[in-house]
C-alpha positions in Angstrom: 34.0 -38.5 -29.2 35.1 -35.1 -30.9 38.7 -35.4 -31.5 40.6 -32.3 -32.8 37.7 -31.7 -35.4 35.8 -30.2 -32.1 38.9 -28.2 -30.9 39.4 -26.1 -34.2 35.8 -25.3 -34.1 36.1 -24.0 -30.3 39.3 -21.7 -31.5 37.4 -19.2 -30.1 37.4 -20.2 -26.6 40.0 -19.9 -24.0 42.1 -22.6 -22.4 41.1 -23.6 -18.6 43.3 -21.6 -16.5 43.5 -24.9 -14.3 46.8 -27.4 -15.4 45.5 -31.1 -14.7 48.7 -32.3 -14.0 50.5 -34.5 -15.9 48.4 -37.0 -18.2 50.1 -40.1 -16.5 49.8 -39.1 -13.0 48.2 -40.9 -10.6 47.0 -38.2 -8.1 46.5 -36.1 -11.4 43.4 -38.6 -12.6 42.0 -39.2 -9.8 41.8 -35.0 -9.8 40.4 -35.4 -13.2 37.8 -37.8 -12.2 36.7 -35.6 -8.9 36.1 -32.3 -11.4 34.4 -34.7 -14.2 31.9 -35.6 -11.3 31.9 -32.2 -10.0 31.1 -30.6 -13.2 28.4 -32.8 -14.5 26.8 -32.6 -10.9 25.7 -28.6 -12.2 22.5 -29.8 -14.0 19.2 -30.6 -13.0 18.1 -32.5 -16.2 14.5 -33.1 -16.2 12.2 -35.1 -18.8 9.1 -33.3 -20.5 6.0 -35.2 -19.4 7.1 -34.4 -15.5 9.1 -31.2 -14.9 9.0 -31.3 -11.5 10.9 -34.4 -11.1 14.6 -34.0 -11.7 16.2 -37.7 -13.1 18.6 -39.1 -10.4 22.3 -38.7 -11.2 24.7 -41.4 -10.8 27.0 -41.3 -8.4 30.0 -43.2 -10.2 30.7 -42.8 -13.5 28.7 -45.4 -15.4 32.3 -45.8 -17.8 36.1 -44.3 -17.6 37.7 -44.3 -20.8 41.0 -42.7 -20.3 43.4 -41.4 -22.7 42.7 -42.6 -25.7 46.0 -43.3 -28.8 43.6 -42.6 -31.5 43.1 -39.1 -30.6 43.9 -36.0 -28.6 41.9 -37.0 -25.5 43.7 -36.8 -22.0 40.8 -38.4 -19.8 37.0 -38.7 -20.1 34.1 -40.6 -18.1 30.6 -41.0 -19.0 27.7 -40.6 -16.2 24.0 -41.6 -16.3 21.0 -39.4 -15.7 18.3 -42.2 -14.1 15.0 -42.7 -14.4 12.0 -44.9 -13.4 13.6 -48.4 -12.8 17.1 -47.1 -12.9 16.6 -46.4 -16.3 19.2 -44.5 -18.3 17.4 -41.2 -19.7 20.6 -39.0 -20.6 24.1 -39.8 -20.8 26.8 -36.8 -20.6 30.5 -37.4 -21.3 32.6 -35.2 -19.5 36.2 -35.2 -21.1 39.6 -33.1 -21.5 42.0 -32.8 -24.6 45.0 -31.7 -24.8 46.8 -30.5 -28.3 49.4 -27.1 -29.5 45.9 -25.3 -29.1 45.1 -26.4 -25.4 48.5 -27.1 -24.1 46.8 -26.9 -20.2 43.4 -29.2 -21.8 39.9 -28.0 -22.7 37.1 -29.7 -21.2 34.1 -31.1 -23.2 30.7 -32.2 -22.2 28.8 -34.4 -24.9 25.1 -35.2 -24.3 23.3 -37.6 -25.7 19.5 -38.1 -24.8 18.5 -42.2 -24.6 14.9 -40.8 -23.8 12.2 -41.4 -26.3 10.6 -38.2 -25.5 11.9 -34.6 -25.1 14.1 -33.3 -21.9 15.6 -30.4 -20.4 19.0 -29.6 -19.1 19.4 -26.8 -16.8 22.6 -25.5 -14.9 21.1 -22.9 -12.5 18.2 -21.2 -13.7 19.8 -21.2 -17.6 18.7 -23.9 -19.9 21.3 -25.8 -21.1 20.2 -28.4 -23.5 16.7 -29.3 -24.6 16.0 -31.1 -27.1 12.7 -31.0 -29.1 12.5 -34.9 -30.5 13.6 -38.5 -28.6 16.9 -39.3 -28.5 16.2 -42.9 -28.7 13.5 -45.0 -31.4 12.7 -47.9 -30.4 11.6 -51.0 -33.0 11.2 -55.0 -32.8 14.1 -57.0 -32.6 13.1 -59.3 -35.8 13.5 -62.9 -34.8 13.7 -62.2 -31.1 12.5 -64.6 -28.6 9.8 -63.8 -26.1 11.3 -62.2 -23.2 12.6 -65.4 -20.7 10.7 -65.5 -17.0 13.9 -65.4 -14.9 16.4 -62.9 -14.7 19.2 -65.3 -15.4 17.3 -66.3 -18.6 16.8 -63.1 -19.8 20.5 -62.0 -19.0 21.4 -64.8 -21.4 19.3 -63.2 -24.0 20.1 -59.9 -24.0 24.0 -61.1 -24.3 22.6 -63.5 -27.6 21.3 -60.7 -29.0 23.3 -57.9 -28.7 26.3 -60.1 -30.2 23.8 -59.8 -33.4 24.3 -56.4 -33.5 27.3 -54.8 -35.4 28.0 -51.1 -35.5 30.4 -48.9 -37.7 31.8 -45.2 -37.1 33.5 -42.5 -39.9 36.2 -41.6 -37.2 37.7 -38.5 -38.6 35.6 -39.2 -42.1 39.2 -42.0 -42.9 36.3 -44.3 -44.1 34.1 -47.0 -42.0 35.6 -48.7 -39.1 33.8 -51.6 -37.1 33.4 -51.2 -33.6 34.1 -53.2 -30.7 31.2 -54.3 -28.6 32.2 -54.6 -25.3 31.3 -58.1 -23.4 28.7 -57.2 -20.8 26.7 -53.9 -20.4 27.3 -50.6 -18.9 23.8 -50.5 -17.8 21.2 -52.9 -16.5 17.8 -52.1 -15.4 13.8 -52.3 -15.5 10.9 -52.7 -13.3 8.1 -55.2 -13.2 4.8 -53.8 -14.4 6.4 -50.8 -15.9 7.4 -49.7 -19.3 10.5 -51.6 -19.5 10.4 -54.4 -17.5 14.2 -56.0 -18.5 16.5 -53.9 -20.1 20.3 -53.6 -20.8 22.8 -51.0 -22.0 25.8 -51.9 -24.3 28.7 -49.9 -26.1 30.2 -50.0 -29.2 33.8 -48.9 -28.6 36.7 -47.4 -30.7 39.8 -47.6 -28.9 37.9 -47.5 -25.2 35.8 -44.6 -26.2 32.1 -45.7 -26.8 30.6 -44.2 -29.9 27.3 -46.3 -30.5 25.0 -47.0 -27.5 22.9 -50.3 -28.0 19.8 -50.3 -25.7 18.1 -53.9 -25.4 15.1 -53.8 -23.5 11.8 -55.7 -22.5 8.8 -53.6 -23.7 5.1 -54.1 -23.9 3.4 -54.2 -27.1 -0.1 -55.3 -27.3 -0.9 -57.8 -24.8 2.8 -59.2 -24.5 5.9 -58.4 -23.7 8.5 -58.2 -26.7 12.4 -57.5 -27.2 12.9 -54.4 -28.4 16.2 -52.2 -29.6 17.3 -48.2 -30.1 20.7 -47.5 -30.7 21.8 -43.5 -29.9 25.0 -41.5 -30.7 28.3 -40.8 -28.5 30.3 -39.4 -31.0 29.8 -36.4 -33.8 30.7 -38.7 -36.7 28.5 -40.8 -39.0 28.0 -43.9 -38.0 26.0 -47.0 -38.7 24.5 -50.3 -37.0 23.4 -53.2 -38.6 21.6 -56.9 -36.5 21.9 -59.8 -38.5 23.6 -58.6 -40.9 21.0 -56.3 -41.8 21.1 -52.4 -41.6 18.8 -51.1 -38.8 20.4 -47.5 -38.0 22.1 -44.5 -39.5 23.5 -41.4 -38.4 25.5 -38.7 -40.9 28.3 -36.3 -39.3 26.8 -33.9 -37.1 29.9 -31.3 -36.9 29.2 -29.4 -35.3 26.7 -30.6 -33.0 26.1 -27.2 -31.3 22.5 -27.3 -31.7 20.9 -27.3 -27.8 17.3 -28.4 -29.5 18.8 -31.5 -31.0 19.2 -35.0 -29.2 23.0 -34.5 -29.3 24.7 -32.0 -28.4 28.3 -31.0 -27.6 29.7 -27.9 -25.6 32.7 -26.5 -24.1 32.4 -26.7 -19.8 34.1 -23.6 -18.3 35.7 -24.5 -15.2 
């Protein structure tokens, strides 16, 4: 997330003419929610290797994270951008804050490619976001089991190992702060005889805002099938993931993160 770091950089912009209602209002989130959809619903994101093919969106928000007491934010929700196997490619969060600067809210989108190759964003014929490099690098998950042959077994071992996996965030640059990983994934998916035959997406979360995404997933390599992990950023502060107690990712402040060729990227969505 982008707290009021984000809003002083977009002094330039003008508030949305549109007054949400108020932040505690039922009928007002559920109006919230119908414009978070309804705004993300304007791209056609598309990855590199097949431009033709325009990644599925999800219909329901994949997470709602709601106002949040660390920061200025009113209301946000995070939606998924799918792929082969109802894999997650791209993940935009679509969220309002409110503060003496945007007394009627300004809305955000934050992308954040989970692809390992380049994409492209596009709202009408204009591109939007494309970034040049993966979002996502996958390694070995050192230690890790061979995949299990059952579903249920491999559930089990995607929850052992993602409870290995600790991750930290700058909020604000106060210093490091552990995150909380949430108890079961936001995302699960894969296809038999594909590139990622199990896989599973968790979140690291401040608050109930996720910052760190930690993808688990089942991938060949060689002539087996092996766990492997990426972990990819939902926030514009540094942060930092370690398994076993052992670092295994890194990511400095990216303020601002207006750069459209980079794998994240934030920008101001004009009603």
């Amino acid at each position: 997330m982008t707290s009021l770091v984000l809003a002083a950089l977009l002094m330039g912009q003008k508030p949305d003419s549109v007054d949400r209602g108020t932040d505690n209002d039922k009928a007002a989130a559920e109006e919230r929610l119908k414009f978070m959809k309804e705004s993300v619903e304007t791209y056609r994101l598309t990855l590199s290797d097949d431009r033709e093919t325009p990644l599925r969106l999800e219909g329901k928000p994949a997470f709602r994270l709601g106002k949040q007491s660390a920061d200025n934010v009113v209301d946000g929700a995070i939606f998924f951008w799918i792929g082969v196997g109802g894999r997650p490619e791209t993940a935009i969060q679509a969220f309002m804050i409110k503060d003496s600067y945007y007394p009627q809210g300004l809305w955000i989108h934050e992308f954040t490619s989970l692809a390992p190759g380049a994409l492209t964003a596009q709202r009408g014929k204009r591109s939007v976001w494309a970034p040049t490099t993966g979002g996502v690098d996958f390694k070995p998950i050192p230690g890790a089991p061979k995949p299990a042959a059952t579903l249920a077994q491999r559930t089990r071992q995607l929850n052992t190992l993602a409870q290995g996996f600790r991750a930290s965030d700058q909020f604000k640059k106060r210093g490091w702060s552990e995150l909380r990983l949430l108890s079961k994934p936001i995302a699960r998916y894969g296809e038999a005889n594909s590139k990622v035959v199990d896989g599973a997406l968790y979140a690291f979360v401040l608050g109930t805002d996720p910052e760190v995404f930690l993808l688990l997933e089942a991938r060949p390599a060689r002539e087996e099938t092996e766990w492997q992990y990426a972990c990819a950023p939902m926030s514009v502060f540094a942060l930092k993931s370690t398994y076993d107690e052992k670092p295994v990712w890194e990511v400095t402040d990216r303020m601002p993160a207006e750069d459209p060729a980079r794998p994240f990227f934030v920008t101001h969505f004009k009603p």
